[in-house]
C-alpha positions as CSV (number, residue, x, y, z in Angstrom):
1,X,0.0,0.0,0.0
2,X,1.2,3.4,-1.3
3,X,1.2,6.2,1.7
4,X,0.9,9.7,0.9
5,X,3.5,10.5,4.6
6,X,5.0,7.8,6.8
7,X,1.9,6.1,8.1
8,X,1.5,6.6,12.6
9,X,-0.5,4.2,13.8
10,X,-1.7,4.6,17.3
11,X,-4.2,2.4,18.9
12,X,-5.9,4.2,22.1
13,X,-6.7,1.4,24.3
14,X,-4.7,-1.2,25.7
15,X,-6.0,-3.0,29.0
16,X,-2.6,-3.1,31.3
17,X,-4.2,-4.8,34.2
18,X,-1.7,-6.2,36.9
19,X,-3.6,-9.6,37.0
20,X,-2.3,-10.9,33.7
21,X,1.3,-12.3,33.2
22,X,4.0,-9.9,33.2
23,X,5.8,-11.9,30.2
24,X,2.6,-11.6,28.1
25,X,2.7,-8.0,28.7
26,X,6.1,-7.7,27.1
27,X,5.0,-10.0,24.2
28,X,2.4,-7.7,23.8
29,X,4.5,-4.4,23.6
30,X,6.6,-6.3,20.8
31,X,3.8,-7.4,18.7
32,X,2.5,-4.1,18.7
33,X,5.9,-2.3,17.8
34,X,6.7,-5.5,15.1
35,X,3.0,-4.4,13.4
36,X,4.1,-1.5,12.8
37,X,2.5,0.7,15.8
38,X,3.9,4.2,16.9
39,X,1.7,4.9,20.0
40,X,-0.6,3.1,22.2
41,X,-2.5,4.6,25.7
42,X,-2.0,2.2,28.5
43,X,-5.0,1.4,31.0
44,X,-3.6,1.6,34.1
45,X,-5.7,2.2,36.9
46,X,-9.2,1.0,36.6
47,X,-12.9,1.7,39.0
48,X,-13.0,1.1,41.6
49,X,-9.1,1.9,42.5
50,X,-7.9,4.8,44.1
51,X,-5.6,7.8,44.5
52,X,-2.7,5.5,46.3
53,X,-2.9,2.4,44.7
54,X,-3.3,4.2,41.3
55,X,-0.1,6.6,42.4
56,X,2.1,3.4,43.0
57,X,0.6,1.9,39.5
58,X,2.0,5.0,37.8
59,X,5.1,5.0,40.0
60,X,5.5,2.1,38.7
61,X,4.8,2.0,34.9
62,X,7.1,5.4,34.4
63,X,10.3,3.4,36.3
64,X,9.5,0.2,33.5
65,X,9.2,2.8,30.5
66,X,11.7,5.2,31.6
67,X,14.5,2.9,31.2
68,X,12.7,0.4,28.7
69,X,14.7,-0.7,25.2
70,X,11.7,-0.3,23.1
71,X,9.4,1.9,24.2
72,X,9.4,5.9,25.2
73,X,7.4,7.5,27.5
74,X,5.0,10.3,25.5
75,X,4.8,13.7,27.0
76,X,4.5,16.3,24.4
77,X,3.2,16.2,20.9
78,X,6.9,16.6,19.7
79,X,7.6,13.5,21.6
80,X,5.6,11.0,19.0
81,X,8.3,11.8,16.3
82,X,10.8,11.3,18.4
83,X,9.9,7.8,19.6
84,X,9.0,6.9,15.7
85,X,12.9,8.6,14.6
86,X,14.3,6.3,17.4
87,X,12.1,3.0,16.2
88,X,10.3,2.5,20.0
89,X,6.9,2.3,20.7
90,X,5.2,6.0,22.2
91,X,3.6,5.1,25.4
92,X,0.4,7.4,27.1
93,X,-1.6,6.2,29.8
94,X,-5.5,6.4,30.6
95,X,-7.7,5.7,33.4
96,X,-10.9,3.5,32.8
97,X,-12.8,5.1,35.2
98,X,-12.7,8.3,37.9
99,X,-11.9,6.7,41.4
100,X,-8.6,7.0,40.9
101,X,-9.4,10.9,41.2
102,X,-10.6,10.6,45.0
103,X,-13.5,13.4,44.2
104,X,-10.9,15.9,44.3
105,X,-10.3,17.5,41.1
106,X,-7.1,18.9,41.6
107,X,-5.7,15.5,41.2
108,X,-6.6,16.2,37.4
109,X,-2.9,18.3,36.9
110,X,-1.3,15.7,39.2
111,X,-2.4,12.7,37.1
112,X,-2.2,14.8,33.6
113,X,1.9,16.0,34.6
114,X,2.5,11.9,35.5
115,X,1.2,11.3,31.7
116,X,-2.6,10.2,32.0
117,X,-3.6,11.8,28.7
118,X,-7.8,10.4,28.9
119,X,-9.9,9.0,31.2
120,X,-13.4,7.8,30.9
121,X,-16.0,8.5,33.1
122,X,-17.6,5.2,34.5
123,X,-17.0,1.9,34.3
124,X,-19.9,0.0,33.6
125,X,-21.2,0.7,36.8
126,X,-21.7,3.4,39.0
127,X,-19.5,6.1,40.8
128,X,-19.6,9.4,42.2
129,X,-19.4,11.4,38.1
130,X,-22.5,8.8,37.5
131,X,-24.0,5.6,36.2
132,X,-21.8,3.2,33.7
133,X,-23.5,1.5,31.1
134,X,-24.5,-1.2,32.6
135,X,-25.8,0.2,35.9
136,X,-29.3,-0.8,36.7
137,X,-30.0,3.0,36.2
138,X,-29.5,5.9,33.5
139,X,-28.6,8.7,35.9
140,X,-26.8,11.5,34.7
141,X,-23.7,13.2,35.6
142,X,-23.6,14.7,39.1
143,X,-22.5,17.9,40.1
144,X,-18.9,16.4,41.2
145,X,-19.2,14.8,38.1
146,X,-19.3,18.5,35.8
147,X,-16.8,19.9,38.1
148,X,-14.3,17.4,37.0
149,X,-15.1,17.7,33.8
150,X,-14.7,20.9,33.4
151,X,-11.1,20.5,35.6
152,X,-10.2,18.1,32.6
153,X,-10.9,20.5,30.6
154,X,-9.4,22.7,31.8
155,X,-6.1,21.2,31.9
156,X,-5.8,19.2,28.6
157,X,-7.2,15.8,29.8
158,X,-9.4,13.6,27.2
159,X,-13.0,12.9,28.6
160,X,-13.1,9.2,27.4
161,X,-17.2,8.3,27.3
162,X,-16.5,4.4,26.4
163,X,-18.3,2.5,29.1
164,X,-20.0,4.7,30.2
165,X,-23.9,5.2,30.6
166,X,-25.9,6.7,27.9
167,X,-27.5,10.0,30.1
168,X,-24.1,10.5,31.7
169,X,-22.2,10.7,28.7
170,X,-25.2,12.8,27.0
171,X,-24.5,15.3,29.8
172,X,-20.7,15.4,29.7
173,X,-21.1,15.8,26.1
174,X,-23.4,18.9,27.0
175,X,-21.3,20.5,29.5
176,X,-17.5,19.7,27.7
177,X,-15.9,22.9,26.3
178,X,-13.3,20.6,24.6
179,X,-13.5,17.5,22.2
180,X,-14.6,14.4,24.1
181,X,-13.6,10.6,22.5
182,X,-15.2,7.2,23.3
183,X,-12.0,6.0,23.0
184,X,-13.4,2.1,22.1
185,X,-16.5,1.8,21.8
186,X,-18.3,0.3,18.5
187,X,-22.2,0.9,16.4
188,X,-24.9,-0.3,18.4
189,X,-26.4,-0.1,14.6
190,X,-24.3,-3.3,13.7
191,X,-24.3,-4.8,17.2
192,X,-26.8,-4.7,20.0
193,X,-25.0,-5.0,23.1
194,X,-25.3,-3.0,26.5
195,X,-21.3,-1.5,25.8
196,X,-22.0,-0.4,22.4
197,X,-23.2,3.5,21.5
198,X,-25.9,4.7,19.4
199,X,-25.8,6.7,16.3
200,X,-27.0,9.9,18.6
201,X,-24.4,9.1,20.6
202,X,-21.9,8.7,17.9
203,X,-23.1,12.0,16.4
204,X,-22.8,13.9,19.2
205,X,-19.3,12.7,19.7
206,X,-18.3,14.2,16.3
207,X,-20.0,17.4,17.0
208,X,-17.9,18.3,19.8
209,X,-14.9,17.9,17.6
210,X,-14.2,14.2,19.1
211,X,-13.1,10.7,17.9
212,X,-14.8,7.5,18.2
213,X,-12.1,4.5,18.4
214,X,-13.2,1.3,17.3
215,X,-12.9,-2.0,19.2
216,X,-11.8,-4.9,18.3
217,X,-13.5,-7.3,20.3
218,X,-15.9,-10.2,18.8
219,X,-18.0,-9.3,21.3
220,X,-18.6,-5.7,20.4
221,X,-18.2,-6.5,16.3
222,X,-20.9,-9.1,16.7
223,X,-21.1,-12.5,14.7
224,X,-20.9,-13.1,11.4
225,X,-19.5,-15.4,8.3
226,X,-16.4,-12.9,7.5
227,X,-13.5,-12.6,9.2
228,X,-13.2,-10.4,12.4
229,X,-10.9,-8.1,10.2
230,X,-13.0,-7.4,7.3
231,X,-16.1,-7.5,10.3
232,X,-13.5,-4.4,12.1
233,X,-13.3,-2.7,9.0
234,X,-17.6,-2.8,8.8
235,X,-17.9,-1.0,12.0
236,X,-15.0,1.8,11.0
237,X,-16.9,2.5,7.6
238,X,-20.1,2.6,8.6
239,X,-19.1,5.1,11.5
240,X,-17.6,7.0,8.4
241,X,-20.8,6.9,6.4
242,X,-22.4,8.4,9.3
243,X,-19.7,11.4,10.8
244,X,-16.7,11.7,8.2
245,X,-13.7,10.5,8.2
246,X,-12.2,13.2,11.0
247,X,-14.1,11.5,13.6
248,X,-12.6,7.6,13.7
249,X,-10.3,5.7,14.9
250,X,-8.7,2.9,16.1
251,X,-9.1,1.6,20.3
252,X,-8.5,-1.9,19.9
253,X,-9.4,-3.0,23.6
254,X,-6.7,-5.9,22.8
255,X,-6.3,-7.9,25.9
256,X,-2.9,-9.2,25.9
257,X,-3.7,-12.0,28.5
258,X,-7.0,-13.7,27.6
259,X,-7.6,-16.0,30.1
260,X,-6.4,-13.8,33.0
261,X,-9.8,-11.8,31.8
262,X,-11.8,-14.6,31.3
263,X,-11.1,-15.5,35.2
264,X,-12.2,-12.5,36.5
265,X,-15.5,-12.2,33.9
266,X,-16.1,-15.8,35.8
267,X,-15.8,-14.9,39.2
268,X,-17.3,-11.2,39.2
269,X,-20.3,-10.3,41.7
270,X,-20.4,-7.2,41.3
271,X,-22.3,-6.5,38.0
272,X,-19.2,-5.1,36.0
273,X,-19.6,-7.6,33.3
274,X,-22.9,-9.0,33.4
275,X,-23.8,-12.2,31.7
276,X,-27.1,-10.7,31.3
277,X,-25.4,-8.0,29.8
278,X,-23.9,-9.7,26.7
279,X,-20.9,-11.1,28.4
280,X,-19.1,-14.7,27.6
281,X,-16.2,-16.3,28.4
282,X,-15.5,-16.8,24.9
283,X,-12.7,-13.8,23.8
284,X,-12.3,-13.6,20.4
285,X,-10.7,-10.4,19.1
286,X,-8.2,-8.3,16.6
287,X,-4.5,-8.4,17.4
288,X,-1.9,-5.9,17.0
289,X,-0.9,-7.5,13.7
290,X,-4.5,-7.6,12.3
291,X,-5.0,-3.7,12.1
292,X,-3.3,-3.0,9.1
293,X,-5.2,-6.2,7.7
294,X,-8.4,-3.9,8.9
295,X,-6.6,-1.2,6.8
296,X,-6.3,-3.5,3.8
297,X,-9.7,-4.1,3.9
298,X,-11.0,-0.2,4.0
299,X,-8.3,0.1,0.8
300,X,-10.8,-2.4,-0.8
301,X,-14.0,-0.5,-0.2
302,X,-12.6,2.4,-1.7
303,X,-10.7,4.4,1.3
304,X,-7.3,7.0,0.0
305,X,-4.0,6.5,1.9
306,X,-5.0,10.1,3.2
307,X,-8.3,8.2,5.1
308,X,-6.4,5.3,6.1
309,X,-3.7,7.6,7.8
310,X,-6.4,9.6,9.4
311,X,-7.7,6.9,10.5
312,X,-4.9,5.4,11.8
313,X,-3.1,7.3,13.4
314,X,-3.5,11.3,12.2
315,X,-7.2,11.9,14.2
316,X,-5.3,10.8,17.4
317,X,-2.8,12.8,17.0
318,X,-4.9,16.1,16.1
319,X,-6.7,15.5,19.7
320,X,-3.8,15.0,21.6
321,X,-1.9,18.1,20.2
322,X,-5.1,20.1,20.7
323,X,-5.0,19.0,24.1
324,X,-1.2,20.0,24.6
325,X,-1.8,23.1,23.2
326,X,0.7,21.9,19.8
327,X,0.3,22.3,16.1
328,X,-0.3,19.1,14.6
């Protein structure tokens, strides 16, 4: 494939839970840089953990990346060159979830300075900003919840809706004087689960200037006879059709140790992954090395090298360097 500039691929969600095998999670870093990857946003601290555990977690992750071989720890916009010049892999991290925040919002610059570029509201469930998507209820965001919003804001931090309930995210989408991202979330249109996001939803997203990132997750692309690829590259065009081009992305969701979360889906009681909800033990999903298949398969329905870069990489990097206060 013929690309118009040297093509940055950046995927915006990687699970980095402390449960799964530490040697997978190198494994994982390498198949990511040997596909061809520039950048990928860590999760590292998840609901319901909080400021200190989350503190050590980052204390942590910046000792391994600081003195890593092959990756580079990203903290400006001019950084993402310089980890692609020097062939490592740009690392950001993200929060899935807003415990980790302790209700105070001046934790926002802490976190934001220690390289937590987006973090998503809820997850799943409820907290103190509001109800996850699969909370019994559809509350909205409280009033803790649009103070930190407008703290992230404020600062340059992402508000990530993925996960999170359909009101809640409606009202952060209301309130948000910056671009907002679901940073994996997929078409309810093309697959009817509880974690999915409606066209409104997906529309309202673009409208605030944001970025939808696609998983990759069987369970979110839903079944069918083609390949989970060409089914990938379904979900990205038919978000196209419906917001432009600007407004998708890729947020893979790739879980790097598959049993590790198929354990915890087994033994959770507390409603964060309901088998009512959709849920199975069952993982099927994209891999770091399927994406630019994904990308082969847009090619075929038509899509420029300009798309497929903006797609890949280019509408990630727009965000971030508006939230750094960069030129792209």
């Amino acid at each position: 494939m013929h690309w118009e500039k040297p093509l940055l691929l950046w995927d915006m969600t990687v699970p980095w839970a402390d449960f799964g095998d530490p040697a997978l999670q190198e494994q994982a870093l390498e198949r990511f840089r040997a596909a061809g990857f520039s950048v990928v946003s860590l999760t590292i601290a998840t609901d319901p953990m909080g400021i200190e555990p989350t503190i050590r977690k980052i204390a942590q992750e910046r000792a391994r990346f600081g003195a890593h071989d092959h990756c580079m720890l990203i903290e400006s916009a001019g950084d993402i060159e310089r980890a692609r010049a020097a062939g490592k892999l740009g690392i950001l991290f993200n929060f899935q979830g807003t415990e980790a925040f302790g209700r105070d919002v001046r934790m926002v610059e802490l976190y934001l300075g220690l390289g937590v570029r987006h973090a998503l509201l809820a997850y799943n469930t409820k907290n103190s900003v509001g109800d996850g998507c699969h909370e019994r209820t559809d509350g909205g965001l409280s009033h803790y919840g649009r103070r930190l919003v407008a703290a992230m804001n404020h600062a340059g931090m992402l508000v990530d809706l993925s996960h999170t309930g359909y009101r809640t995210g409606m009202d952060a989408m209301e309130v948000s004087t910056a671009p907002v991202i679901y940073s994996h979330a997929n078409p309810k249109h093309l697959c009817a689960h509880d974690r999915t996001i409606t066209d409104e939803q997906i529309r309202r997203c673009a409208e605030t200037g944001g970025v939808v990132g696609i998983s990759g997750l069987e369970l979110f692309l839903g079944p069918g006879s083609e390949s989970l690829e060409a089914r990938y590259a379904q979900h990205i065009d038919y978000c196209v059709q419906l917001v432009g081009i600007r407004h998708v992305a890729i947020g893979s969701d790739f879980i790097y140790d598959v049993p590790a979360i198929v354990r915890a889906v087994s033994r959770d009681t507390s409603g964060t992954w309901p088998m009512s909800g959709g849920y199975t033990t069952q993982v099927g999903l994209v891999g770091p090395e399927g994406v630019p298949v994904v990308l082969e398969h847009l090619k075929r329905r038509g899509y420029s090298s300009g798309d497929l870069c903006a797609i890949a990489g280019e509408n990630w990097r727009r965000l971030l360097c508006t939230s750094w206060k960069e030129n792209v």
